[in-house]
C-alpha positions as CSV (number, residue, x, y, z in Angstrom):
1,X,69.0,-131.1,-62.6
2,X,68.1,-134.6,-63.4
3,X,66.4,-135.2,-60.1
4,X,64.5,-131.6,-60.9
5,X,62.8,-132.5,-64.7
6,X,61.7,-136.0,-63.2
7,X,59.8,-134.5,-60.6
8,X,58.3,-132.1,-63.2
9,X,57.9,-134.9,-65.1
10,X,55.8,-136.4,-62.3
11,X,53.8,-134.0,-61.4
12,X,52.5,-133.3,-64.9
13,X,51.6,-136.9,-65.3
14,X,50.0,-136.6,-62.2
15,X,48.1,-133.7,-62.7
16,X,47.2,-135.8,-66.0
17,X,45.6,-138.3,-63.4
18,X,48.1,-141.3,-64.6
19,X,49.9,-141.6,-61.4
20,X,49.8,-141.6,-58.0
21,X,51.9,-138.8,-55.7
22,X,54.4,-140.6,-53.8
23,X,54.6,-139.7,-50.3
24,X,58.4,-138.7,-51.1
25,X,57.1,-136.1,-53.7
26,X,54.3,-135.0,-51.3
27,X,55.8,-134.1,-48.3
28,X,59.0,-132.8,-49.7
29,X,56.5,-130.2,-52.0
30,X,54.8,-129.7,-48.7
31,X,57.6,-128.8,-46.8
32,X,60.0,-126.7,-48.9
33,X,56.6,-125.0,-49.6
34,X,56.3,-124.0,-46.0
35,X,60.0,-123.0,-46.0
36,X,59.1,-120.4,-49.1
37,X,56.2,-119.2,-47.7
38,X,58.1,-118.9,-44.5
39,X,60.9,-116.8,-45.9
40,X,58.4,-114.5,-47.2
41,X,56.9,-114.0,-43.6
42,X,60.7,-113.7,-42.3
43,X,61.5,-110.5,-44.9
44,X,57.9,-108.9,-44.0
45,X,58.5,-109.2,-40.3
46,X,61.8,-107.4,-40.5
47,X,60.4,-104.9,-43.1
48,X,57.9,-104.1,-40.3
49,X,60.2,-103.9,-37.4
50,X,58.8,-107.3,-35.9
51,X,62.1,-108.5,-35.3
52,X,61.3,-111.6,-32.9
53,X,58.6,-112.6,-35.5
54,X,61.4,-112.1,-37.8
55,X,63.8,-114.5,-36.3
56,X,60.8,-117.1,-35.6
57,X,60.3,-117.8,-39.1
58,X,64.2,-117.7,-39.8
59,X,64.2,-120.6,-37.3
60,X,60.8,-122.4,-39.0
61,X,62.8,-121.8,-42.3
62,X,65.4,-124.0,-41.7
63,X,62.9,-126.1,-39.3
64,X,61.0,-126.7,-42.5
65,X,64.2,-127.2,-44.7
66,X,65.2,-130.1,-42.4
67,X,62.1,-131.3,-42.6
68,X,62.1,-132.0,-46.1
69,X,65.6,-132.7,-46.7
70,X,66.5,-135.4,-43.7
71,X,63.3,-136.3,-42.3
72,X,61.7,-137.0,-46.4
73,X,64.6,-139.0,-46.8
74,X,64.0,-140.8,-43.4
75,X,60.5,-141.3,-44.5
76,X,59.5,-140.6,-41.4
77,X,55.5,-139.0,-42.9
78,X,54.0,-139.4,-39.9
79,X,55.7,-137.8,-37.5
80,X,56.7,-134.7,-40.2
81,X,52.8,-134.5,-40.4
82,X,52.3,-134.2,-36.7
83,X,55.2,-131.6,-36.8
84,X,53.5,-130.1,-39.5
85,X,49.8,-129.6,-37.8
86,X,51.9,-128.1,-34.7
87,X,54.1,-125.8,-35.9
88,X,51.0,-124.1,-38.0
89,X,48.9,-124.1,-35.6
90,X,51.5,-122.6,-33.4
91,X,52.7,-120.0,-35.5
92,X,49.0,-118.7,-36.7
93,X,48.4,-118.3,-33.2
94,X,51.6,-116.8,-32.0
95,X,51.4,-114.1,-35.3
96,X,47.7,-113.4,-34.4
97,X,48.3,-112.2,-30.8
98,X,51.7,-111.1,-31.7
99,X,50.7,-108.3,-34.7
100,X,46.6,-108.7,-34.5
101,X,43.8,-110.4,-36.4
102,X,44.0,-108.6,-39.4
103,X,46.6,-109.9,-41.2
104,X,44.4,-113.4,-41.6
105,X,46.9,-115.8,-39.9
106,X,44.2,-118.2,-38.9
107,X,43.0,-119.0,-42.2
108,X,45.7,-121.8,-42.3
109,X,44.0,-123.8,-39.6
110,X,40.9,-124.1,-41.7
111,X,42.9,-125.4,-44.7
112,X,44.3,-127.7,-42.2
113,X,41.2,-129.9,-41.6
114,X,41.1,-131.2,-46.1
115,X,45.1,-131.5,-45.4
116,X,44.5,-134.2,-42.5
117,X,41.7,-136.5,-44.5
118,X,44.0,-136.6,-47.5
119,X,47.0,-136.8,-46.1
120,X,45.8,-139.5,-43.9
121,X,43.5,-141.3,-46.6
122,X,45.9,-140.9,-49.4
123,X,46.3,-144.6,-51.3
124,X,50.0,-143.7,-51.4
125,X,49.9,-143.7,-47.4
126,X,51.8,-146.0,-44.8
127,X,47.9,-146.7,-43.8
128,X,45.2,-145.2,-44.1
129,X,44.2,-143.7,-40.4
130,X,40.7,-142.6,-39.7
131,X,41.2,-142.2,-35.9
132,X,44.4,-139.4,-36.4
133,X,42.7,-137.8,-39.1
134,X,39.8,-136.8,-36.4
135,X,42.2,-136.0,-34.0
136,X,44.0,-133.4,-36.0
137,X,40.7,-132.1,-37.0
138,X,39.9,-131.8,-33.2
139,X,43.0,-130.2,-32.3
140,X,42.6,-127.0,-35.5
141,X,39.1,-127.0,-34.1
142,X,39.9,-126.4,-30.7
143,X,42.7,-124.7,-31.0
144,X,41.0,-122.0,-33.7
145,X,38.3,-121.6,-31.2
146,X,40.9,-121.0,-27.9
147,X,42.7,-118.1,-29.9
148,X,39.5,-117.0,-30.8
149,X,38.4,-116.4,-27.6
150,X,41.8,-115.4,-25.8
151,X,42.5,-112.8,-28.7
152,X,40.0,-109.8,-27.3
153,X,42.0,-110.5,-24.0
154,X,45.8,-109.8,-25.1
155,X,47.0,-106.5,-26.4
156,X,48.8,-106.8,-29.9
157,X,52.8,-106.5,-28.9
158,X,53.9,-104.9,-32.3
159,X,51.9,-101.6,-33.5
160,X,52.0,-102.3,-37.2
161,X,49.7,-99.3,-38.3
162,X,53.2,-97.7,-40.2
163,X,52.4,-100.0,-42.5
164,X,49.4,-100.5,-44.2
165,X,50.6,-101.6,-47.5
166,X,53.0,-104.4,-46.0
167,X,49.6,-105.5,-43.6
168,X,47.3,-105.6,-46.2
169,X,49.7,-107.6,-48.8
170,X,50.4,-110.2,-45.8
171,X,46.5,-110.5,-45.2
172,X,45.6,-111.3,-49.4
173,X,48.7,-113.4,-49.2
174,X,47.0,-115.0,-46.2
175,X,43.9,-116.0,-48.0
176,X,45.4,-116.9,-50.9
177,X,48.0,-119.1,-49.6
178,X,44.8,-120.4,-47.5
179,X,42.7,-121.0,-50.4
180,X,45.2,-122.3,-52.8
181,X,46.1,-124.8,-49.8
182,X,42.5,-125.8,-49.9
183,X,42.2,-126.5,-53.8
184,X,45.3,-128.0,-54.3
185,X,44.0,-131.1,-51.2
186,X,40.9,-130.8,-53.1
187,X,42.2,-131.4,-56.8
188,X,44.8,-133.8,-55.0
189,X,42.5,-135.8,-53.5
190,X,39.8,-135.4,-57.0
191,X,43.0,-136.6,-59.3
192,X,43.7,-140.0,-56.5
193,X,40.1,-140.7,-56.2
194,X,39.9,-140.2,-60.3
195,X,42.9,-142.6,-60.8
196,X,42.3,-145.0,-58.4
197,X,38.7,-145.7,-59.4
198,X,40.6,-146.0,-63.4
199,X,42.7,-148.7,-61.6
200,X,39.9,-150.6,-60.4
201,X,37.9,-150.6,-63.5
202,X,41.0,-151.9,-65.2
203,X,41.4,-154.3,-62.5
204,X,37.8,-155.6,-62.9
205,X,37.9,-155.8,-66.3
206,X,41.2,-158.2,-65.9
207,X,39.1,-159.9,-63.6
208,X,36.2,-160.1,-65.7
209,X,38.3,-161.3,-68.6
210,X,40.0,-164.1,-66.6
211,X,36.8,-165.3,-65.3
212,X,35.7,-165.5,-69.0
213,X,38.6,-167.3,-70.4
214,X,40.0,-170.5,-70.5
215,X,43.5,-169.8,-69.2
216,X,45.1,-172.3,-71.3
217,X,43.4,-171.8,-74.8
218,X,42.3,-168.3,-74.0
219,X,39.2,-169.3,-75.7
220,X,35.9,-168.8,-73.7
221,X,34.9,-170.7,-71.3
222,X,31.5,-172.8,-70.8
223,X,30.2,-170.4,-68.7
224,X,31.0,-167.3,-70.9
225,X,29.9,-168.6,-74.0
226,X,26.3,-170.3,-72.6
227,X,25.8,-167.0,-71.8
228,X,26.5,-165.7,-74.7
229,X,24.4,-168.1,-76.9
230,X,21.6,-167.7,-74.9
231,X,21.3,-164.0,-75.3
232,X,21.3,-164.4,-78.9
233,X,18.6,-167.3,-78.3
234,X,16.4,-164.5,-76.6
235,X,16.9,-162.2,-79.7
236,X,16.7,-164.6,-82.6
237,X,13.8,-164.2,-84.9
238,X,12.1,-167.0,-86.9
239,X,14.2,-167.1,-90.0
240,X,17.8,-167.3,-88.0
241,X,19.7,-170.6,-87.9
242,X,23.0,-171.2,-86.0
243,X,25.2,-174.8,-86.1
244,X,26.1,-175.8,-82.9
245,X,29.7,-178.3,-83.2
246,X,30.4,-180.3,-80.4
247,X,34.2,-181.3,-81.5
248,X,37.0,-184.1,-79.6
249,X,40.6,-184.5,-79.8
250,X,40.9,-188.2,-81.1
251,X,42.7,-190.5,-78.7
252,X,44.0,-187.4,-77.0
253,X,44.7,-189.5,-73.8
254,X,47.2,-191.6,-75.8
255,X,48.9,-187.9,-76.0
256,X,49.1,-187.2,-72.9
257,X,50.2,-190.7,-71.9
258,X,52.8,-191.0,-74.7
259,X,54.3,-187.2,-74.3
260,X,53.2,-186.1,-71.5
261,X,50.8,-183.3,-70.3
262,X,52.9,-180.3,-71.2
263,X,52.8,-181.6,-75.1
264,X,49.1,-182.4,-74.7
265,X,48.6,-178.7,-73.6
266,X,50.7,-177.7,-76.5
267,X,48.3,-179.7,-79.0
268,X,45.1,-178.5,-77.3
269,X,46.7,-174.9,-77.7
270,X,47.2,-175.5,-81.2
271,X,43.5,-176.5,-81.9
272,X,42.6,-173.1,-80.2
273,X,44.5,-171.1,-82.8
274,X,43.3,-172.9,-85.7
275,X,39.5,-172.5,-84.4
276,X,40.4,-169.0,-83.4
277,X,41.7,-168.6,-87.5
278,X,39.0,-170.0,-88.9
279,X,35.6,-168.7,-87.1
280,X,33.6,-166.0,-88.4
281,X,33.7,-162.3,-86.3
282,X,30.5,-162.9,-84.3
283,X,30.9,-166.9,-83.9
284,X,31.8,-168.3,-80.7
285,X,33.9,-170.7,-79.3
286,X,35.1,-172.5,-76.0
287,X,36.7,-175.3,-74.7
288,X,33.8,-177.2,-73.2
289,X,36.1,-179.4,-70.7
290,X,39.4,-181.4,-71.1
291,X,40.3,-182.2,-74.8
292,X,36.3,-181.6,-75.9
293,X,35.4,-177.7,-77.6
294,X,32.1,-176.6,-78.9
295,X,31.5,-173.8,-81.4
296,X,28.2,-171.8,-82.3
297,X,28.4,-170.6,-85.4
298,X,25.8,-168.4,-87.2
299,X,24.1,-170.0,-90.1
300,X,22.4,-173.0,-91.4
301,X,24.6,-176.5,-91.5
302,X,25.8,-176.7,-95.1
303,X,26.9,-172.7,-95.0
304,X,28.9,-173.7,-92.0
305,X,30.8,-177.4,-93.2
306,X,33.1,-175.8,-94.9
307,X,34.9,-173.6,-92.1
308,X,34.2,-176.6,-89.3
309,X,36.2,-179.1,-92.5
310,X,38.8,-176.7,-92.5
311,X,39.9,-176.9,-88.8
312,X,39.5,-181.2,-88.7
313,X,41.7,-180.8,-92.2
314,X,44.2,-178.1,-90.8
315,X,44.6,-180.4,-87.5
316,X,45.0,-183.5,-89.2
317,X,48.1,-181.6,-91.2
318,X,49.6,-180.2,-88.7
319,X,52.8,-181.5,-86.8
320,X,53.3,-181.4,-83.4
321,X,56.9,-181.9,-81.8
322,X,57.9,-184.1,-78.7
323,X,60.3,-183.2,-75.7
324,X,63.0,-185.6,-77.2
325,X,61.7,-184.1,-81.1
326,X,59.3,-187.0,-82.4
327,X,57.2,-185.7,-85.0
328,X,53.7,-186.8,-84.7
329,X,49.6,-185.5,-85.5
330,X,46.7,-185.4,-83.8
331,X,42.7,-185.8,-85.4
332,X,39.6,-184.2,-83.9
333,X,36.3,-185.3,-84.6
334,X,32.7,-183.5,-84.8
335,X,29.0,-183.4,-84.6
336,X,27.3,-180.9,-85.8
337,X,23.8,-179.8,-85.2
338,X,21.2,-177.1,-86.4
339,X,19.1,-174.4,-83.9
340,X,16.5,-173.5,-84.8
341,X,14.1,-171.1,-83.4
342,X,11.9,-172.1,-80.3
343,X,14.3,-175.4,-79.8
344,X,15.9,-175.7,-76.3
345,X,20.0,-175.3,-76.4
346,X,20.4,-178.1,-74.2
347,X,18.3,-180.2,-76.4
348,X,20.4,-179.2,-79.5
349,X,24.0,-179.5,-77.7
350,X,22.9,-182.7,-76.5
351,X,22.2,-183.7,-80.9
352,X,25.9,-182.7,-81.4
353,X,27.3,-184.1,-78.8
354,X,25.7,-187.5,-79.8
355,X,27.1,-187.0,-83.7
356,X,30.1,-186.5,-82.0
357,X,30.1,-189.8,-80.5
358,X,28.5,-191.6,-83.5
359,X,32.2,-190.1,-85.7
360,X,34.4,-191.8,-82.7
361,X,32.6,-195.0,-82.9
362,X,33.0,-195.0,-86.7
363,X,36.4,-194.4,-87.6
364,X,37.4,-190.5,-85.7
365,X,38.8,-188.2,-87.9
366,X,35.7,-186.6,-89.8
367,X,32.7,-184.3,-89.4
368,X,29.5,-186.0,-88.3
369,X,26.1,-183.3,-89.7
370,X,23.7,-185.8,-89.4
């Protein structure tokens, strides 16, 4: 019972699109479908006095029960799939000379053609196998067009005309069986196609976002946020103002020296979080390269002091913790720079990143605007 509401549970999510069919799941479906559908087959032909028909599909019952049960659990697709093609293909043609073309038995060969490119181009496959799809699809082919032609040539062995009701329910169960096979490869193959292309997006936008970010800070990297600036360059009007802050981890070599480079990470980290806390929605940040980060943040210089204060202040308070648990701090220093319209942003990083160097040069720890 537990084994049942899980694959319920599977196929509704994914008929949702949020999983993949195993091949487990797929083959058993496919198999103790056949066995059903079979059976059905197995009480018509006895109804209708077919009686060797009868006992074929009581054999391609439990053929098809076997299938699923041992061979699923084998995992042996492949070969259950080349079982598969044979054994329909067999028994269409076998029922269509046996009790005549009417009852639509060769409708399951054209649903056969869909059933080899998913079930050989299915992402949940061993591997995906151009070359045997086409060869299935050459063997229903062929093998639709032998019994076509043979048919005319052999006399139908069991005179079914007693009954009409049983022939015609057999033939709309036929093309309904047919059809249904054909939409449910179809939606199948629309809901792997759906989820695998969900997948990827995801997957590019991971990719996107690592390529972005500066895996240690998880602030933006150079690239990123040059980019960024630049298309708010190329929208700017004449009245807008950003600061550009070129900012350096004073003596940060020291750190790393002293405590080692897993500490030094740890303090780099902590500048990230305190920049991170204290720029604006729509400001940027990055780390520019080693212990160095640069921010561009909208607005003239004095409406801007205050927040780029705040992170030297917040730094110079904070405590940072050895591997053997010495307590010690850490300083940045900062240049800060004004854009203006029609100036050129490497002109104007290049101003901060001087300021910058004029505060180390003159006693570190402070905010250098001009």
């Amino acid at each position: 019972m537990k084994r049942l509401k899980k694959q319920i549970y599977t196929i509704r999510h994914i008929i949702e699109g949020k999983q993949l069919i195993e091949n487990e799941l797929k083959y058993r479906l496919i198999c103790y479908g056949a066995a059903i559908i079979h059976f059905i087959f197995c009480v018509c032909m006895f109804c209708m006095k077919a009686s060797i028909m009868g006992y074929y599909n009581v054999f391609i019952v439990f053929f098809y029960s076997y299938l699923g049960s041992v061979m699923v659990e084998k995992e042996k697709f492949i070969k259950i799939q080349l079982l598969l093609f044979l054994e329909i293909e067999a028994h269409s043609a076998l029922m269509t000379f046996m009790l005549g073309p009417d009852f639509e038995f060769m409708l399951y060969t054209v649903a056969l053609i869909p059933g080899a490119f998913y079930l050989n181009n299915s992402p949940t496959g061993e591997e995906r196998h151009f070359g045997r799809t086409l060869m299935l699809s050459a063997f229903v082919m062929l093998s639709y067009l032998i019994v076509s032609i043979l048919k005319p040539f052999f006399p139908v062995y069991y005179n079914t005309s007693a009954y009409p009701e049983i022939r015609i329910g057999i033939s709309y169960f036929n093309i309904f069986i047919a059809f249904l096979l054909l939409f449910s490869f179809s939606l199948l193959f629309a809901l792997e196609t759906g989820y695998m292309s969900v997948l990827l997006e995801k997957e590019n936008m991971k990719l996107g976002e690592e390529a972005s970010f500066d895996p240690l800070t998880q602030l933006w990297n150079r690239r990123t946020l040059t980019t960024a600036v630049t298309n708010d360059i190329n929208l700017m009007e004449h009245e807008d103002l950003f600061t550009v802050v070129m900012m350096d981890i004073d003596n940060f070599k020291r750190v790393n020296d002293t405590y080692g480079h897993d500490v030094g990470d740890e303090v780099l980290v902590g500048l990230a979080g305190i920049i991170t806390d204290e720029v604006r929605e729509g400001d940027y940040s990055c780390r520019w390269g080693g212990e160095e980060f640069l921010l561009f943040l909208h607005g003239a210089r004095y409406d801007t002091y205050h927040a780029v204060e705040r992170i030297r202040k917040r730094l110079s308070e904070t405590e940072f913790e050895s591997r053997e648990g010495e307590k010690f701090g850490v300083t940045v220093t900062m240049g800060m720079a004004e854009y203006r319209y029609g100036m050129q942003l490497r002109s104007i990083i290049e101003i901060a990143d001087k300021r910058l160097y004029f505060g180390k040069t003159h006693g570190k720890n402070q905010v250098v605007t001009g």
